[in-house]
Chimera marker file (.cmm) of the C-alpha trace (Angstrom):
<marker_set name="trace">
<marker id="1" x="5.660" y="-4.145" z="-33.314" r="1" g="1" b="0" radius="0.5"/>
<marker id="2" x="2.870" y="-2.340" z="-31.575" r="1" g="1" b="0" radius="0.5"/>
<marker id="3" x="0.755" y="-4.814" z="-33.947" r="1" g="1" b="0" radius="0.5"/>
<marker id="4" x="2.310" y="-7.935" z="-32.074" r="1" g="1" b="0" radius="0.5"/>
<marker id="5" x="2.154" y="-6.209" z="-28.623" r="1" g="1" b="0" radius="0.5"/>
<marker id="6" x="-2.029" y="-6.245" z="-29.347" r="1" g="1" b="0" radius="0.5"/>
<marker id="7" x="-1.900" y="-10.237" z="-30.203" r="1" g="1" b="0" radius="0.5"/>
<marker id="8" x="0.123" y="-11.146" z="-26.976" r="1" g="1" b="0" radius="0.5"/>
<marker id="9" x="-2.107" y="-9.524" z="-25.072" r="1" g="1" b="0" radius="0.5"/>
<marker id="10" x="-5.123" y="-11.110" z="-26.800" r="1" g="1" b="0" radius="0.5"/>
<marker id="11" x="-3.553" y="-14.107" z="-26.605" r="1" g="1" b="0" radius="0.5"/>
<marker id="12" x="-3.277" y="-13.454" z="-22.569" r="1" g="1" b="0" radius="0.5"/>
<marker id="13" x="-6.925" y="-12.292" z="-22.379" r="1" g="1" b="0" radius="0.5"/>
<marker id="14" x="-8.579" y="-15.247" z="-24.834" r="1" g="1" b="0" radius="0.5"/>
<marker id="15" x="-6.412" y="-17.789" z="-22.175" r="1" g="1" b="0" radius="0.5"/>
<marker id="16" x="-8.743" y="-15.926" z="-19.197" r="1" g="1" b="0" radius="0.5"/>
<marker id="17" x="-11.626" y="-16.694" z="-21.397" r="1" g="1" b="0" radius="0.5"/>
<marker id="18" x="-11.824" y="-12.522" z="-22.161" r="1" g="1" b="0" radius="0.5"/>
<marker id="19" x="-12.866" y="-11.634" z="-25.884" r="1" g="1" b="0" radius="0.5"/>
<marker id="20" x="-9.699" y="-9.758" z="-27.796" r="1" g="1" b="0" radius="0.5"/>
<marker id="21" x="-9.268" y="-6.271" z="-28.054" r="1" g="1" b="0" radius="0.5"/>
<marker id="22" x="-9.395" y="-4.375" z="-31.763" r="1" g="1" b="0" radius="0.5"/>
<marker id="23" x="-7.081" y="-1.686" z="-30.547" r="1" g="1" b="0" radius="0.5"/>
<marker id="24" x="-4.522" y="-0.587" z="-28.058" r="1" g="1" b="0" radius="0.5"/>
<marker id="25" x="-4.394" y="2.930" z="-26.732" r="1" g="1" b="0" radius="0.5"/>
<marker id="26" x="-1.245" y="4.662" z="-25.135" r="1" g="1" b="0" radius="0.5"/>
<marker id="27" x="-3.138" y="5.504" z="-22.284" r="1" g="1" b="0" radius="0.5"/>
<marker id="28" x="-4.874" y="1.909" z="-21.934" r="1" g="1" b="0" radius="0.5"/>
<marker id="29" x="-4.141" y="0.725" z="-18.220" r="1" g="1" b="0" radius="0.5"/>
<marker id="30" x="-2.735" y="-2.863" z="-18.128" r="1" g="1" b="0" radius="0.5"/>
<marker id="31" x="-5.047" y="-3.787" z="-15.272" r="1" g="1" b="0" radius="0.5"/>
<marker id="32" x="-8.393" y="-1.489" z="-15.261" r="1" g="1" b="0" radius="0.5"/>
<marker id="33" x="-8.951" y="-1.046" z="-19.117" r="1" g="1" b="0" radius="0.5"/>
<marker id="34" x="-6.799" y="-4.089" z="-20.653" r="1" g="1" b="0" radius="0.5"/>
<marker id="35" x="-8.321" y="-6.314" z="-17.698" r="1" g="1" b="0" radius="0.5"/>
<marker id="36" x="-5.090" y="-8.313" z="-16.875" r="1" g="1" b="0" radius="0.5"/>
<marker id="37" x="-4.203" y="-9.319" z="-13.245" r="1" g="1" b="0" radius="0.5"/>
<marker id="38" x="-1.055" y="-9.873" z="-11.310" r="1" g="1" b="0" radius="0.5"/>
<marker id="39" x="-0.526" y="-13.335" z="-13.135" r="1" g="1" b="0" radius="0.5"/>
<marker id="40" x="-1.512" y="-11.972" z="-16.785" r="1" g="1" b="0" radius="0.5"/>
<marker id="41" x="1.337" y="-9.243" z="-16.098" r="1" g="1" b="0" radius="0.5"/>
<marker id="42" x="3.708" y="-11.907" z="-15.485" r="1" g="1" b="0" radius="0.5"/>
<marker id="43" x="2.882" y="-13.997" z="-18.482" r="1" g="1" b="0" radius="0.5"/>
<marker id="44" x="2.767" y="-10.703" z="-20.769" r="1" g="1" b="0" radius="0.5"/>
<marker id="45" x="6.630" y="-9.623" z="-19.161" r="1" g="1" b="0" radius="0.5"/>
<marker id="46" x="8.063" y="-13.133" z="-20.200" r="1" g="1" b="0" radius="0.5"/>
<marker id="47" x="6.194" y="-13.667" z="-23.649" r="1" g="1" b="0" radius="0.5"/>
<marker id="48" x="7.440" y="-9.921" z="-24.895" r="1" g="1" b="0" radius="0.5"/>
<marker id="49" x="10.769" y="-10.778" z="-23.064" r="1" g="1" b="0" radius="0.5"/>
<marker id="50" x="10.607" y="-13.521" z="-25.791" r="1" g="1" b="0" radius="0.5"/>
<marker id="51" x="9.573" y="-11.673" z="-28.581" r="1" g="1" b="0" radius="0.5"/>
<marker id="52" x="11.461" y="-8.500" z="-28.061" r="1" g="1" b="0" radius="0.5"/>
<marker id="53" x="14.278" y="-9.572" z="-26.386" r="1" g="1" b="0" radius="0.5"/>
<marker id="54" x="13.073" y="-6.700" z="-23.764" r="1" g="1" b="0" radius="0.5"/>
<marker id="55" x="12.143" y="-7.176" z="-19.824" r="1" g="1" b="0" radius="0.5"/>
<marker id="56" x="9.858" y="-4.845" z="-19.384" r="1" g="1" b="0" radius="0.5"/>
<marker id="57" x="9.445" y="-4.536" z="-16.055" r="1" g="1" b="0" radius="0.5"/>
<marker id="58" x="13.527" y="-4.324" z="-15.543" r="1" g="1" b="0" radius="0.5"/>
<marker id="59" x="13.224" y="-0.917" z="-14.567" r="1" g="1" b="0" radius="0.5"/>
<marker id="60" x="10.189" y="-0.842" z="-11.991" r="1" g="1" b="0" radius="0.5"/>
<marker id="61" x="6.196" y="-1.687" z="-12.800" r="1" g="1" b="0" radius="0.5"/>
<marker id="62" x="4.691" y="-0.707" z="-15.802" r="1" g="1" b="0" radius="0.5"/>
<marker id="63" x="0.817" y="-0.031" z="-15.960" r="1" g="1" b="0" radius="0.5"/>
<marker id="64" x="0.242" y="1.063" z="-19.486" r="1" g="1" b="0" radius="0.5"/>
<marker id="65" x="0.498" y="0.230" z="-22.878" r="1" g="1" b="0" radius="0.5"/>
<marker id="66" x="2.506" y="3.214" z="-23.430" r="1" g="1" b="0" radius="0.5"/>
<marker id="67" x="4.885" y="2.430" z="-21.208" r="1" g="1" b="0" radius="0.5"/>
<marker id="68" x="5.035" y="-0.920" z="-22.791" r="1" g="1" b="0" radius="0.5"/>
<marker id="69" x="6.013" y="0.659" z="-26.062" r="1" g="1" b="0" radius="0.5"/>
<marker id="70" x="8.647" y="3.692" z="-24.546" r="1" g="1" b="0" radius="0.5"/>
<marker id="71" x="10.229" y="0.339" z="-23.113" r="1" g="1" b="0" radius="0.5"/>
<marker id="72" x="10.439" y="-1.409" z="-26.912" r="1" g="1" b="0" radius="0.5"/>
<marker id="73" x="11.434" y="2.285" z="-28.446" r="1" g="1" b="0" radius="0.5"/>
<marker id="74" x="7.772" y="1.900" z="-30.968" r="1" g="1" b="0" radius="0.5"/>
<marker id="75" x="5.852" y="4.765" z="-29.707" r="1" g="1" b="0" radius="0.5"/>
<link id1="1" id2="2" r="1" g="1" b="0" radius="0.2"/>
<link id1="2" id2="3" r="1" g="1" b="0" radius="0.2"/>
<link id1="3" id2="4" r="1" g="1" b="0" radius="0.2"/>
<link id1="4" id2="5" r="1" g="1" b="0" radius="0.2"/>
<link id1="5" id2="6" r="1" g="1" b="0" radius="0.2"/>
<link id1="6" id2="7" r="1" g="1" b="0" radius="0.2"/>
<link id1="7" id2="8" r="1" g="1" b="0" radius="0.2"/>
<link id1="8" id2="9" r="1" g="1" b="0" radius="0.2"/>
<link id1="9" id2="10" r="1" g="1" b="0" radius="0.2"/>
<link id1="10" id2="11" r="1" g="1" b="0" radius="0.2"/>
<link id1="11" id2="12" r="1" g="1" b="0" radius="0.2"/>
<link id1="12" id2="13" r="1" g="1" b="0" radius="0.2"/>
<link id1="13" id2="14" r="1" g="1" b="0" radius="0.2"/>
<link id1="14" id2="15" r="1" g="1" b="0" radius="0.2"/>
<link id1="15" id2="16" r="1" g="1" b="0" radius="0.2"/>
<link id1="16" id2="17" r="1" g="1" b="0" radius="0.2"/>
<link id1="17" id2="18" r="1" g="1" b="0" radius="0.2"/>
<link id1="18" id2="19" r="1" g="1" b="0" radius="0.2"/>
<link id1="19" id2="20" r="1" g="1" b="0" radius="0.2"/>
<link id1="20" id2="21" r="1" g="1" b="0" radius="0.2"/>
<link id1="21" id2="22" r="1" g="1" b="0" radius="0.2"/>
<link id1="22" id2="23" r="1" g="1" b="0" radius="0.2"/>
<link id1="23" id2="24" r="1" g="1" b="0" radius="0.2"/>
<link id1="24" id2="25" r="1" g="1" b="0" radius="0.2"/>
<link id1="25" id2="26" r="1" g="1" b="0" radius="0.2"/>
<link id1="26" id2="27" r="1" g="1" b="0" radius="0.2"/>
<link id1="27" id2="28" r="1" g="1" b="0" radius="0.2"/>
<link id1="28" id2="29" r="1" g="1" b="0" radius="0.2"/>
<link id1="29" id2="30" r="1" g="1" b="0" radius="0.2"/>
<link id1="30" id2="31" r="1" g="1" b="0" radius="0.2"/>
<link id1="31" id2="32" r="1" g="1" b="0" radius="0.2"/>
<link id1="32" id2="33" r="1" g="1" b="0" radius="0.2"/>
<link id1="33" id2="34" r="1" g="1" b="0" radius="0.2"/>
<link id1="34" id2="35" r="1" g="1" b="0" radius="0.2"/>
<link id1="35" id2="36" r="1" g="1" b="0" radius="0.2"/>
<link id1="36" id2="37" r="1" g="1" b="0" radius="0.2"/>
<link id1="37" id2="38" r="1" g="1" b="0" radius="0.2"/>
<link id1="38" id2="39" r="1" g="1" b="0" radius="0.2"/>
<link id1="39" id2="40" r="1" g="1" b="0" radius="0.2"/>
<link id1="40" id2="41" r="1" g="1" b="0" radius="0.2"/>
<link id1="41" id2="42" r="1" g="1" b="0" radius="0.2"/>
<link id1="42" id2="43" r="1" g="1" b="0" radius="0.2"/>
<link id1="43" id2="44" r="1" g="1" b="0" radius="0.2"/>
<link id1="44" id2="45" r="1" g="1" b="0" radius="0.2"/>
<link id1="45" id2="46" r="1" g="1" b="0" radius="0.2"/>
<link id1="46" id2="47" r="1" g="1" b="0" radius="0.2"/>
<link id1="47" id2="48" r="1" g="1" b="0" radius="0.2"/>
<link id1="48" id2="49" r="1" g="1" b="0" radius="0.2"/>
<link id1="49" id2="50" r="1" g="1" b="0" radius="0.2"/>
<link id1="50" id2="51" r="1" g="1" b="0" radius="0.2"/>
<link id1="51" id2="52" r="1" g="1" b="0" radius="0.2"/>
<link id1="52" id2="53" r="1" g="1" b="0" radius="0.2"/>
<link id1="53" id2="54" r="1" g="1" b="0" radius="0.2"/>
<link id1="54" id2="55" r="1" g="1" b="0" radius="0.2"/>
<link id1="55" id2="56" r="1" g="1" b="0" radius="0.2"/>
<link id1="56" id2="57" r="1" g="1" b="0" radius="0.2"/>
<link id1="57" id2="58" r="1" g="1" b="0" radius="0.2"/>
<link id1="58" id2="59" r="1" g="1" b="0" radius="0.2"/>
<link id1="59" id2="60" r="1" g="1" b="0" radius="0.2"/>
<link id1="60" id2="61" r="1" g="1" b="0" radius="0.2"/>
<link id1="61" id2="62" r="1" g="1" b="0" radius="0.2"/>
<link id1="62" id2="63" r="1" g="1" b="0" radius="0.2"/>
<link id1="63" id2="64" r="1" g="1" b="0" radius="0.2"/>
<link id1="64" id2="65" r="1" g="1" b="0" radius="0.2"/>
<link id1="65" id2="66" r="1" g="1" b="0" radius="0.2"/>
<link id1="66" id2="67" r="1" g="1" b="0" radius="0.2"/>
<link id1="67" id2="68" r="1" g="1" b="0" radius="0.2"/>
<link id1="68" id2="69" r="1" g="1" b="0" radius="0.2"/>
<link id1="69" id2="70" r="1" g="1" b="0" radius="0.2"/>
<link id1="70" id2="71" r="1" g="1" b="0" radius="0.2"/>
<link id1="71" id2="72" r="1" g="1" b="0" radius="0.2"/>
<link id1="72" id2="73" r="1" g="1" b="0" radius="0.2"/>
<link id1="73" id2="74" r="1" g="1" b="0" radius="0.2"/>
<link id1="74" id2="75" r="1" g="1" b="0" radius="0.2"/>
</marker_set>
């Protein structure tokens, strides 16, 4: 899962004309190391929504990829 987590948010960053990421970290932040804006966060909530059945941001903001993946149970 973690794995597909990485390619929506590659997918989100080649869209803003950004080169893909190899790896996520835990402590990556959404905005200041992932380089995604308020938009980008919106697209990332509904694509996982759709892939994980999962709103992500249900239960207040989210600003790293950890707390992307406590949210989906993968840590």
């Amino acid at each position: 899962m973690q794995e597909k987590v990485l390619q929506i948010i590659n997918q989100i960053r080649i869209n803003n004309q950004l080169e893909k990421i190899g790896i996520i970290n835990e402590k990556d932040d959404l905005r200041n190391d992932i380089g995604l804006n308020s938009f980008d966060l919106a697209e990332l909530t509904v694509r996982i929504e759709d892939e994980f059945d999962v709103d992500i941001f249900e239960d207040g903001i989210v600003s790293t990829v950890g707390e992307i993946l406590k949210k989906l149970n993968i840590q």
